[in-house]
MARDO-913068 format. One record per residue (C-alpha): y, x, z; residue number from 1; residue in one letter. Coordinates in steps of 0.25 Angstrom, whole numbers. Layout:
REM residues N
py, px, pz, nr, rest
Y, X, Z, NUM, a
...
***
This chain:
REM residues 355
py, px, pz, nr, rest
-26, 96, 49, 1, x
-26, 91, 63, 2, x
-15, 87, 71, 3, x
-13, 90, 85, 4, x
-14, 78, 96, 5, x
-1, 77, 104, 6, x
-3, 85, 117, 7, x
0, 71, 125, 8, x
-12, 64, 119, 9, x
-7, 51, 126, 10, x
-5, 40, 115, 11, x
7, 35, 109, 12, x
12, 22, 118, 13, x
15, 8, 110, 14, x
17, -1, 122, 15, x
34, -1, 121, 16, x
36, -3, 104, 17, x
40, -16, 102, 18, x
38, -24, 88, 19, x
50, -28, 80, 20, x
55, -43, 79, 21, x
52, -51, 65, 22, x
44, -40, 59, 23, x
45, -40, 43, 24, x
34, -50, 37, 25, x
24, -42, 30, 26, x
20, -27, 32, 27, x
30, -17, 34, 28, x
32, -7, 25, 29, x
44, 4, 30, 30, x
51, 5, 42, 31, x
64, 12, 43, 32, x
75, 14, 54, 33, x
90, 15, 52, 34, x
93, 31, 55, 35, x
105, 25, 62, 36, x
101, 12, 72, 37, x
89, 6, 75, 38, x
88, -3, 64, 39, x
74, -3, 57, 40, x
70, -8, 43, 41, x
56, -14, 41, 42, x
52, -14, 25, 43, x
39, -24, 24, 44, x
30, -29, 14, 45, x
40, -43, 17, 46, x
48, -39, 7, 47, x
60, -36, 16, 48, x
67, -23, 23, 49, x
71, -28, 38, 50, x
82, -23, 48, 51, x
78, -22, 59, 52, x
89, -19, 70, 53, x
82, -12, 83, 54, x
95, -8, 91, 55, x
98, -22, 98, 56, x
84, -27, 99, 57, x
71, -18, 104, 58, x
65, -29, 94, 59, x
72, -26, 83, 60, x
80, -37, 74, 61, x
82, -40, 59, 62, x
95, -35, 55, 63, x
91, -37, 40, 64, x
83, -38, 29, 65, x
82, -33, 14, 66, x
74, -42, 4, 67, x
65, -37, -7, 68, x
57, -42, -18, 69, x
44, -36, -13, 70, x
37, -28, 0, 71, x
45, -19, 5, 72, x
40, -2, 3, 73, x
52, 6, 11, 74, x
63, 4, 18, 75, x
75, 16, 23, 76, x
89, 17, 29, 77, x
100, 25, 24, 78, x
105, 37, 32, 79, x
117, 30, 39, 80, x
108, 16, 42, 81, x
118, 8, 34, 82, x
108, 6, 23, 83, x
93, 2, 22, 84, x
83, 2, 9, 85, x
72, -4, 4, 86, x
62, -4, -6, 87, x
49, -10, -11, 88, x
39, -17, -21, 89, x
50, -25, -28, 90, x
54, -11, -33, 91, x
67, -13, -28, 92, x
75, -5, -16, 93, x
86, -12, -8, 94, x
97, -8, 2, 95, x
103, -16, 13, 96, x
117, -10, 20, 97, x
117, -14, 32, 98, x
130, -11, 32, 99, x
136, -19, 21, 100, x
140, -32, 30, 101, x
127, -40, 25, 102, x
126, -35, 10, 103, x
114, -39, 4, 104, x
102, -30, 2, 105, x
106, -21, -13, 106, x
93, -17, -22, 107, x
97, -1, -24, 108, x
84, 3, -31, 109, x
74, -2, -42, 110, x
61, 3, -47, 111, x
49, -1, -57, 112, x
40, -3, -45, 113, x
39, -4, -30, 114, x
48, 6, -22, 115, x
39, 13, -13, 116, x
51, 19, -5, 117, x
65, 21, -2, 118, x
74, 30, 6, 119, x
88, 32, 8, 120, x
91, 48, 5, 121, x
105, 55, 3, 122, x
109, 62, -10, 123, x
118, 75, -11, 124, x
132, 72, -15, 125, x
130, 56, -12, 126, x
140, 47, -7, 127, x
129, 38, -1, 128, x
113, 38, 2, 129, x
104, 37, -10, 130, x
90, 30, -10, 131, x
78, 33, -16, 132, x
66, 26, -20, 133, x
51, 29, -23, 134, x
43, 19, -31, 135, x
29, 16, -36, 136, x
37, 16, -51, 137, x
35, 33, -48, 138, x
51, 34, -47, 139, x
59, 38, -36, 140, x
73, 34, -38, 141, x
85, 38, -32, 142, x
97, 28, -30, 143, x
112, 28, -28, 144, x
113, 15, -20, 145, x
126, 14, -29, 146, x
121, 13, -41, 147, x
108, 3, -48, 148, x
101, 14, -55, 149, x
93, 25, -48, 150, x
101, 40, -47, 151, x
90, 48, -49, 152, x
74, 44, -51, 153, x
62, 54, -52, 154, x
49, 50, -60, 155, x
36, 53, -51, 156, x
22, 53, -58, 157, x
18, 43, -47, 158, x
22, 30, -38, 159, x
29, 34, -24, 160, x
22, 30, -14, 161, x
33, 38, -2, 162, x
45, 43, -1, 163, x
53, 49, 9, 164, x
69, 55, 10, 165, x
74, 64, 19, 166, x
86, 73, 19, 167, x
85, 81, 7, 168, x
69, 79, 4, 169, x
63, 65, -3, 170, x
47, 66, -5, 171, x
40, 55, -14, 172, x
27, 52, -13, 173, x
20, 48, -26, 174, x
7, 41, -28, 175, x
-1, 53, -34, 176, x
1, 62, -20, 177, x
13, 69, -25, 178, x
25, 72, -14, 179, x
39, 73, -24, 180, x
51, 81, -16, 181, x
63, 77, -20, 182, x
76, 86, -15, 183, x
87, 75, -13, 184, x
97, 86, -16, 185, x
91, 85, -30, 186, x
87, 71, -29, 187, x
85, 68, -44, 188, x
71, 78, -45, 189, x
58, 80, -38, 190, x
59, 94, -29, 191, x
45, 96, -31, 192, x
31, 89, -30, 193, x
19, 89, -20, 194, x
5, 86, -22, 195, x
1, 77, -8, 196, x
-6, 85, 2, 197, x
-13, 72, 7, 198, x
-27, 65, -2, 199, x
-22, 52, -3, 200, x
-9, 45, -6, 201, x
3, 45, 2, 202, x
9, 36, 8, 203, x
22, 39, 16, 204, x
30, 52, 16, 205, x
41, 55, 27, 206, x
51, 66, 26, 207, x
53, 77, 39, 208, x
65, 74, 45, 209, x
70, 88, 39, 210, x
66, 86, 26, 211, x
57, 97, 24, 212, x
45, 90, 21, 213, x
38, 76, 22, 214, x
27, 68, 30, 215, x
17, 63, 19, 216, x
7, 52, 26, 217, x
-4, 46, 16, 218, x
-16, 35, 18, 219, x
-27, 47, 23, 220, x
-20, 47, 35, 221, x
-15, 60, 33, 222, x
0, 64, 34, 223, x
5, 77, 28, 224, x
18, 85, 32, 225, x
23, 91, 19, 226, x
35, 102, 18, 227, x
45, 104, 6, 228, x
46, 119, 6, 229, x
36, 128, 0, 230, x
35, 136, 12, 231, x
33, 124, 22, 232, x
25, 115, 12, 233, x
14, 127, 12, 234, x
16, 132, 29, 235, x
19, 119, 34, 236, x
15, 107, 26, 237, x
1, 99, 32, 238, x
-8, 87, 32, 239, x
-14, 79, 45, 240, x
-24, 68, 45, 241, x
-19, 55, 55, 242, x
-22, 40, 57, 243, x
-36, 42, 55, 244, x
-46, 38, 66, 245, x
-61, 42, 64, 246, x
-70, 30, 64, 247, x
-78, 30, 77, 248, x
-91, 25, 72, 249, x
-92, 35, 64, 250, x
-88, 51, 64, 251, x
-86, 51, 47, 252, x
-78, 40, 45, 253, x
-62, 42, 49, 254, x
-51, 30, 46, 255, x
-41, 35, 38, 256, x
-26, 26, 39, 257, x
-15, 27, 31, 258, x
-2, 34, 35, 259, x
7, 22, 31, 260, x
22, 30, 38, 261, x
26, 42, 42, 262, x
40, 43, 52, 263, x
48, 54, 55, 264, x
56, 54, 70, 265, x
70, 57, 66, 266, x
72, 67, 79, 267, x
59, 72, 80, 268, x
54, 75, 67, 269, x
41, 69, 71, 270, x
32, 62, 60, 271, x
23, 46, 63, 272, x
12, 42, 55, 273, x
7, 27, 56, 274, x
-6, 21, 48, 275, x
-13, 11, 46, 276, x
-20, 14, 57, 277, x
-9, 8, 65, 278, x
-6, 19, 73, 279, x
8, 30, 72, 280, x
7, 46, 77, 281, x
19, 55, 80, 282, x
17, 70, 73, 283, x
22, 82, 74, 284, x
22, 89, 61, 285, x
27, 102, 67, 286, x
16, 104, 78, 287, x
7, 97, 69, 288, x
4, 86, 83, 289, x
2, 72, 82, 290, x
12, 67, 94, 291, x
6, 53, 95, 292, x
-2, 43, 92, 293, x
0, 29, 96, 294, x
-10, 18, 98, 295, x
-15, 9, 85, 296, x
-9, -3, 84, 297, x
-12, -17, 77, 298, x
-11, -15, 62, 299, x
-5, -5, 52, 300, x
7, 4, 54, 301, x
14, 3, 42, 302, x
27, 11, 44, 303, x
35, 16, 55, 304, x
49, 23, 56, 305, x
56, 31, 68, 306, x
71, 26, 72, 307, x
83, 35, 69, 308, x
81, 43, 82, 309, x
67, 43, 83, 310, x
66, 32, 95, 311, x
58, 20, 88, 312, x
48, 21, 81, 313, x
46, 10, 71, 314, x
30, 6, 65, 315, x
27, -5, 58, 316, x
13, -12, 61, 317, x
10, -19, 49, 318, x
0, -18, 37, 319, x
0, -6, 28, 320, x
-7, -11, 17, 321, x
-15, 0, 15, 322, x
-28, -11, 15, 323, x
-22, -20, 4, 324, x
-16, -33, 4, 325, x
-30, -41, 9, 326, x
-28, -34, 22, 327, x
-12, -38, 26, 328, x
-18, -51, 34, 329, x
-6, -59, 41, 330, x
-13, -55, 55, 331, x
-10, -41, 52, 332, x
3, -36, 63, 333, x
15, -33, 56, 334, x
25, -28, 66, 335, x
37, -18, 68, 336, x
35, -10, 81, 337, x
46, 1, 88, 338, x
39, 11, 95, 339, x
49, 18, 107, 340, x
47, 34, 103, 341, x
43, 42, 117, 342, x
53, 57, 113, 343, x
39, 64, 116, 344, x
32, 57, 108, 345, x
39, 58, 97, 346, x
44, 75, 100, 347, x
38, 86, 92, 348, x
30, 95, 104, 349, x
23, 108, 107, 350, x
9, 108, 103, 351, x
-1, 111, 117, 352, x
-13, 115, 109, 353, x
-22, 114, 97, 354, x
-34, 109, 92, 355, x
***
């Protein structure tokens, strides 16, 4: 289907984001703010989870680092922003507390393979938040952070390639274009399973902020809003192409990039795409309108993350991978930028007309 322009058509305004001090060393991978302060954690291909603290300096200082043995796939905070996690291709997940007077870094998770993605969730009748991990081993695990062996661990038919958490609903993206439901309620069983409305593979999926159903983004630039319930799953769910630009020399080629993040505004509800065509666009899943698009900028945007109340938005410029290793040339940009969000740019609005 074809989304509505925004009704302003003015383009989206870069000049005020500023770039974050001592970016990581190599690509970044994750980004993920603190629900609670401005402090912004940077997974990169460095092998390292940074801190980055944002509320003293617009520039943003590194508070502190986790270490891993191997590139760095995802990254999350826990609930109260004590707590941050993260995971990668030394197949290992590892937890900083921030509030443990300088306590080392603690491996909380172990798999067979890489872990593709972690996230911090909440478990009925649990003194504590819970994590979970998603790796190319095809097992999702799910960890007490007090105990060494994993609490519950589902078997999938392929490797998970996304995953996302959010009040009760956690979804799984797995290799073979399935979408697993797991109710956290009964955390230890797959709710039900979904063929992938999208051709191609999937490569990020981002709950609503309600929980009622999930953002799915692959590498046909197309991104897909998907709803839990029957009902809604058959009335509301639907598929858009993006980041696609139609060569000019020619009317029957069209460049197709690769949805690399997808971000959800915390007040809003509103939903970002970025690609590898190094641009970001604000939707509106609910008046099916694409609120902005802001200009192309040097290099890949490889992940991006709105702040706990919706007033920074965080994108990484940096490669994505999606060409190989031959193409990550040391002249590539590999930077963290802070976008200021404008409130009308980022606010559901009243469609004027249709095309």
């Amino acid at each position: 289907m074809a989304f509505l322009s925004s009704p302003r058509h003015v383009p989206g305004d870069l000049s005020n984001d500023r770039q974050l001090d001592s970016p990581p060393d190599d690509s970044t991978s994750s980004l993920a703010w603190s629900p609670v302060e401005n402090y912004l954690a940077v997974g990169s291909w460095d092998c390292r989870v940074r801190i980055y603290d944002i509320t003293k300096s617009q520039t943003g200082v590194v508070a502190a680092a986790i270490e891993f043995g191997g590139p760095v796939l995802s990254c999350h905070w826990s609930g109260d922003g004590q707590k941050v996690v993260g995971a990668g291709a030394d197949k290992t997940a590892r937890m900083l507390d921030l509030g443990a007077n300088g306590a080392p870094a603690q491996q909380v998770a172990a798999h067979d393979a890489p872990i593709r993605s972690v996230r911090f969730f909440d478990a009925p009748n649990a003194n504590a938040p819970m994590v979970v991990t998603g790796s190319w081993d095809r097992t999702v695990k799910f960890w007490d952070l007090r105990s060494a062996t994993p609490a519950a661990q589902l078997a999938l038919p392929e490797r998970v390639y996304a995953l996302d958490a959010r009040n009760k609903l956690l979804v799984v993206v797995t290799a073979d274009r399935q979408n697993h439901l797991v109710n956290l309620e009964q955390w230890g069983t797959i709710w039900r399973t979904r063929q992938s409305p999208l051709n191609h593979q999937s490569r990020v999926v981002t709950c609503f902020l309600d929980g009622s159903g999930f953002a799915l983004g692959s590498i046909e630039g197309r991104v897909s809003f998907q709803y839990t319930s029957d009902q809604d799953y058959s009335n509301k769910s639907y598929s858009f192409k993006c980041h696609r630009q139609r060569d000019k020399s020619t009317d029957n080629l069209t460049n197709v990039w690769t949805i690399n993040d997808i971000s959800v505004h915390p007040i809003h509800g509103i939903f970002s795409t970025c690609g590898s065509d190094g641009t970001f666009q604000f939707w509106d899943k609910e008046t099916k309108c694409r609120l902005n698009l802001y200009p192309r900028v040097e290099g890949q945007i490889s992940a991006t993350a709105f702040n706990g109340n919706g007033s920074l938005f965080a994108y990484a410029v940096s490669y994505d991978w999606s060409k190989g290793y031959m193409f990550n040339t040391p002249d590539l940009p590999n930077k963290i930028m802070l976008h200021p969000v404008v409130e009308d740019d980022c606010k559901p609005r009243q469609i004027i007309g249709r095309r």
